[in-house]
BASEMAR-489928 format. One line per field, with one value per atom (N, C-alpha, C): residue number from 0; residue in one letter; chain; atom name; x, y, z. Coordinates in pm, 1 decimal, always signed. Example, Ala and Ser with C-alpha at 12.3 -4.5 7.8 and 13.67 -1.06 7.14 Angstrom:
2
resi	[0; 0; 0; 1; 1; 1]
resn	[A; A; A; S; S; S]
chain	[A; A; A; A; A; A]
name	[N; CA; C; N; CA; C]
x	[+1319.0; +1230.0; +1320.0; +1285.0; +1367.0; +1290.0]
y	[-569.0; -450.0; -330.0; -225.0; -106.0; +3.0]
z	[+780.0; +780.0; +780.0; +708.0; +714.0; +787.0]
***
This chain:
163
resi	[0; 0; 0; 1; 1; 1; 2; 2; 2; 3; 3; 3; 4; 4; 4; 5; 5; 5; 6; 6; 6; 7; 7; 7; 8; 8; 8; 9; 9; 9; 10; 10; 10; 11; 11; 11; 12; 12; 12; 13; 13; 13; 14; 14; 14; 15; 15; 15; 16; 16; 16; 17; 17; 17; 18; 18; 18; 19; 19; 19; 20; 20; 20; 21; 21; 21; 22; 22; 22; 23; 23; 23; 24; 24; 24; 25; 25; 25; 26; 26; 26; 27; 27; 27; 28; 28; 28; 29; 29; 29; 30; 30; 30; 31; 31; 31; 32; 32; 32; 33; 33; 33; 34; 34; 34; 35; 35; 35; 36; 36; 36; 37; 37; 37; 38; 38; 38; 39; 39; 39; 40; 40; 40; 41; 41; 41; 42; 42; 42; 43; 43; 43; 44; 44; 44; 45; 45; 45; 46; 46; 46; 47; 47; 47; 48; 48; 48; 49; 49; 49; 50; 50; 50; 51; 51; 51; 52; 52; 52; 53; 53; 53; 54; 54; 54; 55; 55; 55; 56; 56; 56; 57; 57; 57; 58; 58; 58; 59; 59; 59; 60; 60; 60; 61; 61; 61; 62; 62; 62; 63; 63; 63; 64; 64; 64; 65; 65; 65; 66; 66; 66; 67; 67; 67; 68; 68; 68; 69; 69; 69; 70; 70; 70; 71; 71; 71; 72; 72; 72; 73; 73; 73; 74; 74; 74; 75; 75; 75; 76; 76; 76; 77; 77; 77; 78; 78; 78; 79; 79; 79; 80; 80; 80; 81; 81; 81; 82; 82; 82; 83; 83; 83; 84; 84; 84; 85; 85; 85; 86; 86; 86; 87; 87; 87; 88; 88; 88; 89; 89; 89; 90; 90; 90; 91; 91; 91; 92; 92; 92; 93; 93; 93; 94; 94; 94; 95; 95; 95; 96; 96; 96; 97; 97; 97; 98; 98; 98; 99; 99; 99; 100; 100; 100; 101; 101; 101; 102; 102; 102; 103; 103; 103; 104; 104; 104; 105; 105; 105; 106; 106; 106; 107; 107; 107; 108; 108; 108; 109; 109; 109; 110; 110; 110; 111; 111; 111; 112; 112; 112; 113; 113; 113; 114; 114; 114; 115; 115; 115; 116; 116; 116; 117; 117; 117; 118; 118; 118; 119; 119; 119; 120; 120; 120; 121; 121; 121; 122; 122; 122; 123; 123; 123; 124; 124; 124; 125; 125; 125; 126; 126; 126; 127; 127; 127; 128; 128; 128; 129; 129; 129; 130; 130; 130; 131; 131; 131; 132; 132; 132; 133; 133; 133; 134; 134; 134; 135; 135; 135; 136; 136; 136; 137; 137; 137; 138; 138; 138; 139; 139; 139; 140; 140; 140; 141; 141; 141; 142; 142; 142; 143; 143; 143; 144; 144; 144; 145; 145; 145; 146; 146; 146; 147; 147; 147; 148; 148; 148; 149; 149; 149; 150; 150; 150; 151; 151; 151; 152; 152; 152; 153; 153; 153; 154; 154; 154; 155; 155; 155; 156; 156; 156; 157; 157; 157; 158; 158; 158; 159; 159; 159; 160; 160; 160; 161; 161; 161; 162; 162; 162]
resn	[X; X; X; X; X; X; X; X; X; X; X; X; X; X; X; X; X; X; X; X; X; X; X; X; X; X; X; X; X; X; X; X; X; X; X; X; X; X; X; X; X; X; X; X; X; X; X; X; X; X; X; X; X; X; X; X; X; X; X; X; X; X; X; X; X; X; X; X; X; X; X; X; X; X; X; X; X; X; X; X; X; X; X; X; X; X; X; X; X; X; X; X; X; X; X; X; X; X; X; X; X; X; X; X; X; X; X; X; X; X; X; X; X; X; X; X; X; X; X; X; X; X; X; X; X; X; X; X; X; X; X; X; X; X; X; X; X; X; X; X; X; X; X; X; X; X; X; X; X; X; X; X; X; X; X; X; X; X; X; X; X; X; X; X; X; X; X; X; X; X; X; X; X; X; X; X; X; X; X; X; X; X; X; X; X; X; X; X; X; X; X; X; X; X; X; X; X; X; X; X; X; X; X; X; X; X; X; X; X; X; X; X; X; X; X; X; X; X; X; X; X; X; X; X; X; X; X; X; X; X; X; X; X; X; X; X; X; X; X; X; X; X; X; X; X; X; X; X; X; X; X; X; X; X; X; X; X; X; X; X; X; X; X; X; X; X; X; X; X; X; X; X; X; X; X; X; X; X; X; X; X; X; X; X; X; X; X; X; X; X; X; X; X; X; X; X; X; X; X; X; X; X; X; X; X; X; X; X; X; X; X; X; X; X; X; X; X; X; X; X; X; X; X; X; X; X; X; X; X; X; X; X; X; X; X; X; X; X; X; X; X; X; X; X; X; X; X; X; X; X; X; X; X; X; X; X; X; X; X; X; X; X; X; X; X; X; X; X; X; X; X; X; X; X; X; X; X; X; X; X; X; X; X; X; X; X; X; X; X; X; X; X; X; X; X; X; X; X; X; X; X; X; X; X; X; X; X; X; X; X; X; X; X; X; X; X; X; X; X; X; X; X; X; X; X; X; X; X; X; X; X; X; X; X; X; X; X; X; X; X; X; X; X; X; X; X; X; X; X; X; X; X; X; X; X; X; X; X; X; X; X; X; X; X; X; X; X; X; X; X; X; X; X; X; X; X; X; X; X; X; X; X; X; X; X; X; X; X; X]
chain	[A; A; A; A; A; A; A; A; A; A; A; A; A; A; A; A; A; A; A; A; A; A; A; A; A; A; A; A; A; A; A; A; A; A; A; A; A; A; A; A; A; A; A; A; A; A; A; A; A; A; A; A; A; A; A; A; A; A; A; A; A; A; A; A; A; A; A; A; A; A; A; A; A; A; A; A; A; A; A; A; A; A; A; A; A; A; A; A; A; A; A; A; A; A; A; A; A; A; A; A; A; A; A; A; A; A; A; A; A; A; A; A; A; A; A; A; A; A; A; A; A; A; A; A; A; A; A; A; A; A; A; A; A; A; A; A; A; A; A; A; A; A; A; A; A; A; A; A; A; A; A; A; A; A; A; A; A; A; A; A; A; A; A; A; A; A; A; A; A; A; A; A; A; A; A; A; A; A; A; A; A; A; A; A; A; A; A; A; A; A; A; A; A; A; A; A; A; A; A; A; A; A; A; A; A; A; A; A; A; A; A; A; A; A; A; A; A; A; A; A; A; A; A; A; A; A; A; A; A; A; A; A; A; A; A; A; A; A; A; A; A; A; A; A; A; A; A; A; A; A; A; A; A; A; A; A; A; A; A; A; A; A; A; A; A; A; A; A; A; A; A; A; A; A; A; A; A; A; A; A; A; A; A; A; A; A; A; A; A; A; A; A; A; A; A; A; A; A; A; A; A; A; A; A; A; A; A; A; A; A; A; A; A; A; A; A; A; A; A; A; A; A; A; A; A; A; A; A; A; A; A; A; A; A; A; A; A; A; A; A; A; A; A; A; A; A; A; A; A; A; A; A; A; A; A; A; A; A; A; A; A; A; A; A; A; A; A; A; A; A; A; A; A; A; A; A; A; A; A; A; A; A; A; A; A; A; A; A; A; A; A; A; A; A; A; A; A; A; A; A; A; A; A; A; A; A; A; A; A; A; A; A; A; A; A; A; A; A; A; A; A; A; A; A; A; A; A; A; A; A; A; A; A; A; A; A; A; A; A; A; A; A; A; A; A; A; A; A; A; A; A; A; A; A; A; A; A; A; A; A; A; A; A; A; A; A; A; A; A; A; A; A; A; A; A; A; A; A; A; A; A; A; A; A; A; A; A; A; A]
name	[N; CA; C; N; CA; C; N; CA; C; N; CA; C; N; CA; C; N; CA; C; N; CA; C; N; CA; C; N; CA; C; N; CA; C; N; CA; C; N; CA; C; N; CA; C; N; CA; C; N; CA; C; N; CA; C; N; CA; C; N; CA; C; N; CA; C; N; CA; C; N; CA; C; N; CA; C; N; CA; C; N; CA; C; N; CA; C; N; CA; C; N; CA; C; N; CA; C; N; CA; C; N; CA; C; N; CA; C; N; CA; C; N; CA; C; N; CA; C; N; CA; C; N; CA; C; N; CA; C; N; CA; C; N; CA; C; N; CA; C; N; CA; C; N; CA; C; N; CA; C; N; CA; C; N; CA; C; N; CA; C; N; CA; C; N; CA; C; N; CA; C; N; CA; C; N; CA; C; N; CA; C; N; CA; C; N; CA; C; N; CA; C; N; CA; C; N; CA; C; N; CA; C; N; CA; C; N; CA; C; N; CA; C; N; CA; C; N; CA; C; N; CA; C; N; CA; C; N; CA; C; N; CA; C; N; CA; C; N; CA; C; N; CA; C; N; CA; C; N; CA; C; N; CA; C; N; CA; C; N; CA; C; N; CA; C; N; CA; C; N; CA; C; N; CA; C; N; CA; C; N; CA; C; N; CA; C; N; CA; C; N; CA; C; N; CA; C; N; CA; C; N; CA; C; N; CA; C; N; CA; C; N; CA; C; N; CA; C; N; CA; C; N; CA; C; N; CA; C; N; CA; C; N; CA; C; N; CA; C; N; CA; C; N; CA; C; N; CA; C; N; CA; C; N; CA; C; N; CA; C; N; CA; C; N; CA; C; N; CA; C; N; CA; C; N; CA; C; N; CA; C; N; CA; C; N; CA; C; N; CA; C; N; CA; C; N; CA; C; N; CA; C; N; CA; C; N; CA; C; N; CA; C; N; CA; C; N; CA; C; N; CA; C; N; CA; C; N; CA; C; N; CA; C; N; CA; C; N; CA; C; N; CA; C; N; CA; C; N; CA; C; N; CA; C; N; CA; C; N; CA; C; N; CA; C; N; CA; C; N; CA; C; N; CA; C; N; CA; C; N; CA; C; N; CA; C; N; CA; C; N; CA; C; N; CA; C; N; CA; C; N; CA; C; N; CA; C; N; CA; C; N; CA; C; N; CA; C; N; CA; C; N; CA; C; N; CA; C; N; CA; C; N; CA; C; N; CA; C; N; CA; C; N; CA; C; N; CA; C; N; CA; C; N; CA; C; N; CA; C; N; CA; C; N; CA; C; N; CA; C]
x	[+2698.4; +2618.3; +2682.1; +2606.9; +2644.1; +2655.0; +2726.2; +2726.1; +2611.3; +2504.7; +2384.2; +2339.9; +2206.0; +2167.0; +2219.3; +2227.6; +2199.7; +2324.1; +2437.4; +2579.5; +2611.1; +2581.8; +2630.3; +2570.7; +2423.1; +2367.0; +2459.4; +2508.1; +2581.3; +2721.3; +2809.3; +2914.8; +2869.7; +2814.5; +2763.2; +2711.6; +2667.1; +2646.9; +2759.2; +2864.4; +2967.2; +3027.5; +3072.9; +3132.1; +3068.3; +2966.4; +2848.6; +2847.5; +2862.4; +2932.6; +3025.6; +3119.1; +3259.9; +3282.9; +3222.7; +3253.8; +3159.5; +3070.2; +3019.2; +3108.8; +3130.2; +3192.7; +3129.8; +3256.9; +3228.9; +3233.8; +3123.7; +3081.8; +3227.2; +3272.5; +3384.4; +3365.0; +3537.2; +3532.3; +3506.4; +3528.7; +3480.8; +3356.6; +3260.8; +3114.8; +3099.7; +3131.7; +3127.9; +3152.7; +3275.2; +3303.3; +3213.7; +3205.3; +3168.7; +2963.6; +2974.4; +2807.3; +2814.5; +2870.7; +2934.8; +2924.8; +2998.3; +3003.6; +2878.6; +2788.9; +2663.7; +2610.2; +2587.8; +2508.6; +2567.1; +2663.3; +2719.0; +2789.9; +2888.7; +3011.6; +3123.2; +3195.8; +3336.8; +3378.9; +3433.7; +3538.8; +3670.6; +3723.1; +3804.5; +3710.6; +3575.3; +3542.0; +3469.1; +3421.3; +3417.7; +3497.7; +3650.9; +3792.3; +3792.1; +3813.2; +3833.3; +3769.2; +3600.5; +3486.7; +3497.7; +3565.4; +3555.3; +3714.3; +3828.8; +3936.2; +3923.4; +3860.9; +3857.6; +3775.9; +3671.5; +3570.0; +3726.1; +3746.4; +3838.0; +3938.9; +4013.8; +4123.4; +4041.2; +3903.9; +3860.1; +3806.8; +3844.0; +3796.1; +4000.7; +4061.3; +4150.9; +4212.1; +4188.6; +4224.1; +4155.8; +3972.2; +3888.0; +3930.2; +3949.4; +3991.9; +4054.7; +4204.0; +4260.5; +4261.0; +4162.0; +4106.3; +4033.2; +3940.0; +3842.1; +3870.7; +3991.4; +4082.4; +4172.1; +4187.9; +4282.5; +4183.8; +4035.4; +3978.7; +3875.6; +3873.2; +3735.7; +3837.9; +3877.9; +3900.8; +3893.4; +4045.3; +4042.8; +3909.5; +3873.0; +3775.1; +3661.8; +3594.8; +3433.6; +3429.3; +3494.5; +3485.6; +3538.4; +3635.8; +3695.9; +3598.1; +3527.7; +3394.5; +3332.3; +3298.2; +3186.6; +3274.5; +3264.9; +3279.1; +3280.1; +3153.6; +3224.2; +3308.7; +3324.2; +3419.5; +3538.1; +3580.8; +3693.1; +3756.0; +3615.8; +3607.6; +3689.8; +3596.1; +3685.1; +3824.7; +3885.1; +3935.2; +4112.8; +4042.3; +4158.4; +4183.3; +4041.6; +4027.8; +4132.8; +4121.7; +4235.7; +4316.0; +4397.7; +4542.5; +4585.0; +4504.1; +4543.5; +4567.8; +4487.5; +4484.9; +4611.2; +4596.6; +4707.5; +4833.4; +4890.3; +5005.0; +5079.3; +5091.0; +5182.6; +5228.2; +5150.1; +5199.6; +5261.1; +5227.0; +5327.1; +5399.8; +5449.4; +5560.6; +5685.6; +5600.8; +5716.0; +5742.7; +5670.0; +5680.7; +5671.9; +5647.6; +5627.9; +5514.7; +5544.1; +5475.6; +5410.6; +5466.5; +5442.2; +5332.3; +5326.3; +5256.9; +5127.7; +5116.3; +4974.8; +4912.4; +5017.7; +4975.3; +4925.3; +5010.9; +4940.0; +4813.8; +4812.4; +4698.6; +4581.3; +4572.5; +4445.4; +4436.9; +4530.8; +4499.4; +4484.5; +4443.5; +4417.0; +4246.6; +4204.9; +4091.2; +3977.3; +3984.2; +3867.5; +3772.1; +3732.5; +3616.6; +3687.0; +3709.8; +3807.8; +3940.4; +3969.2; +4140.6; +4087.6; +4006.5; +4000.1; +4043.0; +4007.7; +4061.5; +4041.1; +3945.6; +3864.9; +3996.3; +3971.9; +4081.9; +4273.3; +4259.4; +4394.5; +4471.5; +4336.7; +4343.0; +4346.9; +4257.3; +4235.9; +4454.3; +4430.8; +4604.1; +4687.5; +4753.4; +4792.3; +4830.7; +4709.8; +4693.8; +4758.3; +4698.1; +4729.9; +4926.7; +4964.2; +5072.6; +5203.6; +5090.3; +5186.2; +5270.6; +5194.4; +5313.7; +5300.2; +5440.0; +5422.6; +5276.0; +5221.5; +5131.5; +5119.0; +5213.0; +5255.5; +5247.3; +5372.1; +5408.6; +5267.0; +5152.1; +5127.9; +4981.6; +4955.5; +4868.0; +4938.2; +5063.6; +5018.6; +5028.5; +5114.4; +5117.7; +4915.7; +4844.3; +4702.8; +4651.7; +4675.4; +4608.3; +4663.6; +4803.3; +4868.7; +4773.9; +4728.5; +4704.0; +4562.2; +4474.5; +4347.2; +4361.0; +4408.3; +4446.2; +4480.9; +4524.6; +4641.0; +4467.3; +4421.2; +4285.4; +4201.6; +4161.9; +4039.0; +4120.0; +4202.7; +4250.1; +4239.7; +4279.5; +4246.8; +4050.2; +3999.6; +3864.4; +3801.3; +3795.5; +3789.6; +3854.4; +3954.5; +3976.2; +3923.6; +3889.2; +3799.6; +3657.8; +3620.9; +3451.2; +3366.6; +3456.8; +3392.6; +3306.8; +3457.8; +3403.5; +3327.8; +3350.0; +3298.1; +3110.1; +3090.7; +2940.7; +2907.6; +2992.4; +2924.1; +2915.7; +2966.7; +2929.2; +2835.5; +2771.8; +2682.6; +2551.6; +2576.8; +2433.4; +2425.5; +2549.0; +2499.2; +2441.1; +2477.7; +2448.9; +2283.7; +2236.3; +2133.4; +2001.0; +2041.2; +2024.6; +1954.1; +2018.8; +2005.1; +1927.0; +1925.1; +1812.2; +1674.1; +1714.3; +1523.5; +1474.2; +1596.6; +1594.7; +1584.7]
y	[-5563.4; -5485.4; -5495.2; -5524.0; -5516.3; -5393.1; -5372.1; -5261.3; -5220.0; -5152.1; -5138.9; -4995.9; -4928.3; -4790.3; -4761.3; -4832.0; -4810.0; -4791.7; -4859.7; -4833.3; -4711.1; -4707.1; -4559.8; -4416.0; -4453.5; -4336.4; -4337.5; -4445.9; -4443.0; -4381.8; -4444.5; -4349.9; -4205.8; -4137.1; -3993.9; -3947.3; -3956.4; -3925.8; -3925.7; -4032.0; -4040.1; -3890.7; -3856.8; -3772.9; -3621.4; -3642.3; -3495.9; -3489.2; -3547.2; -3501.4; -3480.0; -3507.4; -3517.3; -3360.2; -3326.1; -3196.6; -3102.2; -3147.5; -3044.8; -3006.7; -2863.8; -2806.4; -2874.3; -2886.4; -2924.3; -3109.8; -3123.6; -3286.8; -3373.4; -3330.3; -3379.7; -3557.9; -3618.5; -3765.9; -3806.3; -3725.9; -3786.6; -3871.0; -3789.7; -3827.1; -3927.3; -3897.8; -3945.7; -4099.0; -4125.0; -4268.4; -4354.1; -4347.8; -4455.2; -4471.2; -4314.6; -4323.8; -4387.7; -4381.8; -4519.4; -4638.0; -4705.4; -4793.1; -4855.4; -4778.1; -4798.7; -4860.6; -4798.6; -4786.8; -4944.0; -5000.1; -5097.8; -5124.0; -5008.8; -5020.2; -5047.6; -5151.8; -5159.9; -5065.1; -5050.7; -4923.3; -4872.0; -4963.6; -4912.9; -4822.5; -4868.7; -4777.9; -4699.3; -4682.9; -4559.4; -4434.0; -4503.3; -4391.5; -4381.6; -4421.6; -4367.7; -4302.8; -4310.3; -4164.7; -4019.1; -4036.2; -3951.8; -3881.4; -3967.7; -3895.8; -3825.7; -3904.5; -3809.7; -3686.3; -3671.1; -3556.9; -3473.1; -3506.0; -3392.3; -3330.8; -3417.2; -3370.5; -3231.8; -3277.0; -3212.5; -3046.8; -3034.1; -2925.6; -2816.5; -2894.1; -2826.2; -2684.3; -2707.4; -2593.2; -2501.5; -2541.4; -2431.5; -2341.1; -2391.3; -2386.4; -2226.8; -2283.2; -2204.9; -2016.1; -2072.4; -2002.7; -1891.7; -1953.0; -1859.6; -1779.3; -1846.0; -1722.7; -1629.2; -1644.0; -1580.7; -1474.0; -1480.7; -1406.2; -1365.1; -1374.2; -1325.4; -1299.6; -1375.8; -1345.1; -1183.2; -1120.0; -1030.7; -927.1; -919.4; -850.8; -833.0; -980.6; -989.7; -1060.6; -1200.5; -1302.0; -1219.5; -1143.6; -1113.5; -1032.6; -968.5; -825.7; -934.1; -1036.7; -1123.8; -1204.2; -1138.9; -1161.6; -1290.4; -1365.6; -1509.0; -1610.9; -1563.4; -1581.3; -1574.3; -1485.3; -1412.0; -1486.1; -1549.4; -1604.7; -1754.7; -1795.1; -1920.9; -1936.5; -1823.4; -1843.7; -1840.5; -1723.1; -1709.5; -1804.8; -1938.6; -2036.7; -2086.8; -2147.0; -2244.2; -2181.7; -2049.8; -1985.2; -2051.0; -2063.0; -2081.3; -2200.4; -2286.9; -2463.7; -2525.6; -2449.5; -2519.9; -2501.1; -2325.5; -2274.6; -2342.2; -2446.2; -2528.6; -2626.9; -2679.3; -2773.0; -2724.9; -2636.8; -2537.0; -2464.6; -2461.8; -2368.5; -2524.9; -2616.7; -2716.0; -2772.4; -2809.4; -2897.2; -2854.4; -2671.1; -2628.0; -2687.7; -2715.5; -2788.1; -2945.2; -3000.9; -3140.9; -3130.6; -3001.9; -2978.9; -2953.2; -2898.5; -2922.3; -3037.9; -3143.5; -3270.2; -3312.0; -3305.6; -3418.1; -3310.3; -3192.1; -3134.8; -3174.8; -3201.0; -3263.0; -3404.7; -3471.9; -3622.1; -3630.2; -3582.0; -3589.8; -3658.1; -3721.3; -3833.1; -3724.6; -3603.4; -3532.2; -3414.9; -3401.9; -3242.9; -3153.1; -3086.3; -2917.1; -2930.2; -3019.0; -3010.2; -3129.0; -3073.5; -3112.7; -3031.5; -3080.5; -3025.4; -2862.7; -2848.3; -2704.1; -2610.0; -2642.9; -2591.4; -2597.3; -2721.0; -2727.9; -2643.5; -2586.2; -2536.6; -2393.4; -2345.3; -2205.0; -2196.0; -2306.9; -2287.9; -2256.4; -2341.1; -2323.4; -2182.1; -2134.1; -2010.6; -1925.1; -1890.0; -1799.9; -1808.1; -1937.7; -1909.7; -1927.4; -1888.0; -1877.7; -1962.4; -2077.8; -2169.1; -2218.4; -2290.5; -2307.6; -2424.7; -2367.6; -2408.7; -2533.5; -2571.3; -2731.1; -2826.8; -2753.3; -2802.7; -2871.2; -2738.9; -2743.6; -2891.4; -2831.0; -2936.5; -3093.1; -3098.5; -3280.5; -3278.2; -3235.6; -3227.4; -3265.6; -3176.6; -3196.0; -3309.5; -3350.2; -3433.4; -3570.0; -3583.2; -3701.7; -3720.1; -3567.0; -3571.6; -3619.5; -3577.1; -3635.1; -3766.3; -3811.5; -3999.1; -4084.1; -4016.6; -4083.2; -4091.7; -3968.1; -3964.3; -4027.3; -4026.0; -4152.1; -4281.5; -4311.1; -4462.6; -4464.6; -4364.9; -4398.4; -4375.3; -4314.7; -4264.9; -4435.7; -4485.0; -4603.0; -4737.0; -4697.6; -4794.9; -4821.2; -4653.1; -4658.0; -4656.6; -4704.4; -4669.9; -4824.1; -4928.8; -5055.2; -5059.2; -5065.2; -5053.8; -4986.3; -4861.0; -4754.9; -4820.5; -4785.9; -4820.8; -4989.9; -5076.5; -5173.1; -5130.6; -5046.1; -5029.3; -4953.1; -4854.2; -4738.2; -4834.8; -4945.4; -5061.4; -5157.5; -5176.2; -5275.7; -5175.1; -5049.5; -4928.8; -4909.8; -4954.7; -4839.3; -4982.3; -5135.3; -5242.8; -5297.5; -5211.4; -5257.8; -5166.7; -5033.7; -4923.3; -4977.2; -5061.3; -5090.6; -5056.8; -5026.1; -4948.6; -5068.6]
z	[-1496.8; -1588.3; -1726.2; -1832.7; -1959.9; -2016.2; -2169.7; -2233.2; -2265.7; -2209.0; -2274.5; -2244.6; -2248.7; -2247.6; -2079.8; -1980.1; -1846.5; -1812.1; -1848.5; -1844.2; -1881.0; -2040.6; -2068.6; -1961.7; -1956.3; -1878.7; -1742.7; -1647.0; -1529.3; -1551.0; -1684.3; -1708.7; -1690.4; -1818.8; -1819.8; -1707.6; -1615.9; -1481.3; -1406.6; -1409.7; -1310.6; -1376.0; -1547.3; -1594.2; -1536.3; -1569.3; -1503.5; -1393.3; -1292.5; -1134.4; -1108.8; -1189.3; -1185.8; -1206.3; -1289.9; -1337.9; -1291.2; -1184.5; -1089.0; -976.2; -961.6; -882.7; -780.6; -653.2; -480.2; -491.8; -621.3; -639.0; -656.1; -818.7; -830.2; -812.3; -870.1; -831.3; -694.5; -576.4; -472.0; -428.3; -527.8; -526.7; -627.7; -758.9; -858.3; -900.4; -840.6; -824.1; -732.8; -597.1; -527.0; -556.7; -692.9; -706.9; -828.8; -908.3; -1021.8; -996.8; -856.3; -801.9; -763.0; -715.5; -639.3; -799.6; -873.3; -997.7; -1090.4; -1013.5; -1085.0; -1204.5; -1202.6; -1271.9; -1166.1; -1288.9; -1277.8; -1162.1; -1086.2; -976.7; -1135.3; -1205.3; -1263.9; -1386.1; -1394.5; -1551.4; -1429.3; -1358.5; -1248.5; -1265.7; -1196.4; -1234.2; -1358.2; -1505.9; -1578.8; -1625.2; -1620.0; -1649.5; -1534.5; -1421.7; -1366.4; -1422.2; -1385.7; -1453.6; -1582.4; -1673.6; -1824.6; -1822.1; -1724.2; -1713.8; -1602.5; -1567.9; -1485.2; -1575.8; -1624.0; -1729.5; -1807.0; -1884.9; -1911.0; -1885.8; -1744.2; -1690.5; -1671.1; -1651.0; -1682.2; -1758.4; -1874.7; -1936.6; -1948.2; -1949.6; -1894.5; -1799.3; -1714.4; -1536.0; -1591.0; -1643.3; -1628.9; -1757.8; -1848.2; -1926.7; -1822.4; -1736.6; -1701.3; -1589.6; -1535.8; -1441.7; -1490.3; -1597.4; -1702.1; -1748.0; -1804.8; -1876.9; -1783.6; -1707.1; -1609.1; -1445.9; -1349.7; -1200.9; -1205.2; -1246.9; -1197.5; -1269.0; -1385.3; -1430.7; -1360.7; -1325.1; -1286.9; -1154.9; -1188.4; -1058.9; -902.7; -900.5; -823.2; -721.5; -800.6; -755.4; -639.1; -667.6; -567.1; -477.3; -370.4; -239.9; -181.5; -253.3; -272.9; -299.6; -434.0; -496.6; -388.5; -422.0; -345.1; -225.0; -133.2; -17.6; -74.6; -147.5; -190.4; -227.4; -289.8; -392.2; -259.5; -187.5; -38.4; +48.3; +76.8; +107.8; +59.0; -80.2; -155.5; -129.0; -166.6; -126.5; +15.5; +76.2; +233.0; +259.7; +217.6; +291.7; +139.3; +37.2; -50.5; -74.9; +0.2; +38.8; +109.2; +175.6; +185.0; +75.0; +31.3; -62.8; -183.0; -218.9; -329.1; -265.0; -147.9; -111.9; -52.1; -54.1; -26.9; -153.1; -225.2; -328.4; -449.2; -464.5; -609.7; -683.7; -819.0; -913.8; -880.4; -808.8; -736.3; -656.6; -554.6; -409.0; -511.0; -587.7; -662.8; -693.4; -758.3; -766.4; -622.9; -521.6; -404.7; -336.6; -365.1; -308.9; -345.2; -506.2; -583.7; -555.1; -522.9; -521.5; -332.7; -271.3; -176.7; -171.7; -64.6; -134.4; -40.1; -1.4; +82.0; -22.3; +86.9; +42.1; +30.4; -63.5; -94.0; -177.0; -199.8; -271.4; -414.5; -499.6; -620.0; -764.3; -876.6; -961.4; -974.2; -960.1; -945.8; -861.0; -718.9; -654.4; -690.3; -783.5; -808.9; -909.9; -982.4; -1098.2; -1071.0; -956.0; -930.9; -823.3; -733.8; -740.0; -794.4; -888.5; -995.5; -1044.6; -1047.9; -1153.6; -1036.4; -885.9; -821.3; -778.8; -756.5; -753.8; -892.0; -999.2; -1149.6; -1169.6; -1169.5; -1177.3; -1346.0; -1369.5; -1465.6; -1570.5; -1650.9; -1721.8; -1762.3; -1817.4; -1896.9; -1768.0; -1701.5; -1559.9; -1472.1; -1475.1; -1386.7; -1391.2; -1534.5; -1625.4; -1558.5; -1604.7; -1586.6; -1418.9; -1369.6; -1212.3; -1132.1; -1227.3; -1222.1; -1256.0; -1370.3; -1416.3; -1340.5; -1341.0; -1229.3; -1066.4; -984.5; -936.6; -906.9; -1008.9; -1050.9; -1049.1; -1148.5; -1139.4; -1050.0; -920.7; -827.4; -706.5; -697.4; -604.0; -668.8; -784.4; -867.4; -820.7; -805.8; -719.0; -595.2; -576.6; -364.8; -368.5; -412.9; -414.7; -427.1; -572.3; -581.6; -499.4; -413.5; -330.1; -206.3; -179.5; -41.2; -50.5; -152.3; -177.9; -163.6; -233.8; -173.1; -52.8; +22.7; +218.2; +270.2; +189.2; +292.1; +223.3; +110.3; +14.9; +132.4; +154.8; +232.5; +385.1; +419.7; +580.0; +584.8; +481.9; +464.0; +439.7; +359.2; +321.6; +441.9; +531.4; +676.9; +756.4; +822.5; +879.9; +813.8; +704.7; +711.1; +690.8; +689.4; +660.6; +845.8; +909.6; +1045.7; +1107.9; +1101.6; +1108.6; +1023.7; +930.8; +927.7; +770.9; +701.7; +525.9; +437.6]
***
């Protein structure tokens, strides 16, 4: 695919999922991929939309959790979720265990969650930022490495059903 209107619109999409909560690079990349970008300009529209959500992140737990967010039960639900499945990795690894929690290549341990981490076990800020953002970068590579294969077994699989 060339530099043209259809590229950019596939970047901006990879970025705009990226930064949908749940969606994130998991989705984002190998739907980049599909759309016929690069795997590497894939990761780098999804990494820069994540970085991006960072300091929000931690803005809006700072100025809202305990005030408003906390009241909804949902919330709440989630938020004890992450405490739970990411309490190991910050109780072994501190500032680090955040990094490999986010770069983990599944459903639930993305920036969103790394960020609402972070905050709950006060870790340091600066710290905890690149630890994030490393971790973001490290999963936009495994994400992009496993998306080839997986995107061609999903097109033989659905190629042989009759699609």
């Amino acid at each position: 695919m060339t530099f043209d209107d259809r590229w950019l619109r596939h970047v901006i999409h990879v970025m705009l999922f990226t930064i949908a909560p749940f969606v994130e690079l998991r989705f984002a990349i190998p739907y980049g991929i599909t759309k016929g970008l690069h795997p590497l300009v894939a990761v780098a529209a999804a990494v820069v939309a994540s970085w991006i959500v960072i300091v929000p992140m931690f803005v809006i737990m700072d100025l809202f959790y305990n005030r408003f967010l906390s009241q909804n039960p949902l919330v709440r639900h989630f938020v004890e979720e992450i405490r739970t499945r990411g309490r190991p990795y910050v109780e072994r690894w501190g500032v680090l265990g955040v990094g490999i929690y986010v770069s983990l290549p599944f459903p639930g341990p993305g920036i969103y969650s790394g960020a609402v981490l972070s905050w709950l076990f006060g870790l340091p800020r600066r710290q905890a930022m690149i630890a994030l953002a490393l971790g973001v970068l490290v999963s936009g590579f495994l994400v992009a490495g496993i998306s080839p294969p997986m995107i061609a077994l999903v097109r033989r699989i659905l190629n042989s059903l009759g699609h």
